[in-house]
C-alpha positions as CSV (number, residue, x, y, z in Angstrom):
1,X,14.6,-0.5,17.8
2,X,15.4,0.4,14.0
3,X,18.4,-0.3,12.6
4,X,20.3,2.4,11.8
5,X,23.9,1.3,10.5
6,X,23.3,2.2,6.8
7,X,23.3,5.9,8.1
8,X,27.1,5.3,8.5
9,X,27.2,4.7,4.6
10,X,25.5,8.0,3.9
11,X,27.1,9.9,1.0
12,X,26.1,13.2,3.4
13,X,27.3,12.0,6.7
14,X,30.6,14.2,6.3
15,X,28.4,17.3,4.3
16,X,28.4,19.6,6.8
17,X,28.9,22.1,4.1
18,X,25.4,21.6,2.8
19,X,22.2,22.2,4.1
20,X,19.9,19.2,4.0
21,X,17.3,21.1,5.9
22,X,16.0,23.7,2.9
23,X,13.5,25.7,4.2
24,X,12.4,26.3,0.2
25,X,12.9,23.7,-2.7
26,X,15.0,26.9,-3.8
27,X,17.5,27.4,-1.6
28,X,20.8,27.2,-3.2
29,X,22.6,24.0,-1.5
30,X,19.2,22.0,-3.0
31,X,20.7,21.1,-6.1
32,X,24.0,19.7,-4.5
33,X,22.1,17.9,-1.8
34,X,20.0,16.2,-4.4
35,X,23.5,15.3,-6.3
36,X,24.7,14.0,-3.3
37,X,21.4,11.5,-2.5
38,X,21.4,10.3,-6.0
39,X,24.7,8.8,-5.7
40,X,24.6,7.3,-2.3
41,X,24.3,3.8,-1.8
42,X,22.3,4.4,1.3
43,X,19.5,6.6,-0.5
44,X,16.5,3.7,-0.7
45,X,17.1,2.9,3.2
46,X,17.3,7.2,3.5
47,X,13.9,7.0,2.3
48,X,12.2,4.2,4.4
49,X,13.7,5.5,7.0
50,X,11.9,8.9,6.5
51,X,8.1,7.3,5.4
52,X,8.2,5.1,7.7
53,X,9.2,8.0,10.8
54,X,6.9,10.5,9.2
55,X,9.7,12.9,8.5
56,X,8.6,16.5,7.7
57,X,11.5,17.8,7.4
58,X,14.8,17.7,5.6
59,X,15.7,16.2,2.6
60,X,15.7,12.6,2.8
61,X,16.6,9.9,0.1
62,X,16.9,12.3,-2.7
63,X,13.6,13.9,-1.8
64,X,12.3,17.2,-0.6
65,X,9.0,16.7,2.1
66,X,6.6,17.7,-0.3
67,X,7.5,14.7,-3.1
68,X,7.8,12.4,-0.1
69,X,3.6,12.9,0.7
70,X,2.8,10.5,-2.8
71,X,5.3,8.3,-1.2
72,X,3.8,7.9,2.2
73,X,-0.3,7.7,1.0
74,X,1.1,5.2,-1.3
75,X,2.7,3.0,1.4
76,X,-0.1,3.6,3.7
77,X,-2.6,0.6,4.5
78,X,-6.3,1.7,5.1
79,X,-7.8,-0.3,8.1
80,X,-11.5,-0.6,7.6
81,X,-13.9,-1.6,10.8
82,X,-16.8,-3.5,10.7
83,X,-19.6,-3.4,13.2
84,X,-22.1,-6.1,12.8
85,X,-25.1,-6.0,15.5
């Protein structure tokens, strides 16, 4: 099981007044959200947490899903199979 106790540090955990789940990179709590991730202490674990759970969704370490992708093929480890006969 992950550990999860640095969620309790979270800069958002009492944010209910913004939404973390955009459905566009436009939607107007964005740029609040992303105020709020870049000064929580938390953010770095935010973002393992989201690579490494495949996270779609949500805004997660200060970024949206579709700047987390170079993230995630980045951390990615190609396993290569050889057959010898």
């Amino acid at each position: 099981q992950e550990d999860r106790e640095w969620m309790r540090q979270g800069a958002c955990r009492h944010r209910q007044d913004l939404d973390f789940f955009p459905e566009t990179p436009r939607h107007p709590d964005v740029a609040e959200v992303l105020a709020v991730c870049n000064a929580c202490v938390v953010a770095d674990n935010c973002l393992e947490y989201a690579l490494n759970n495949n996270e779609t969704y949500c805004i997660w370490g200060g970024l949206l899903p579709h700047e987390r992708n170079p993230y995630a093929n980045r951390k990615r480890t190609v396993h290569v199979s050889t057959v010898v006969e």
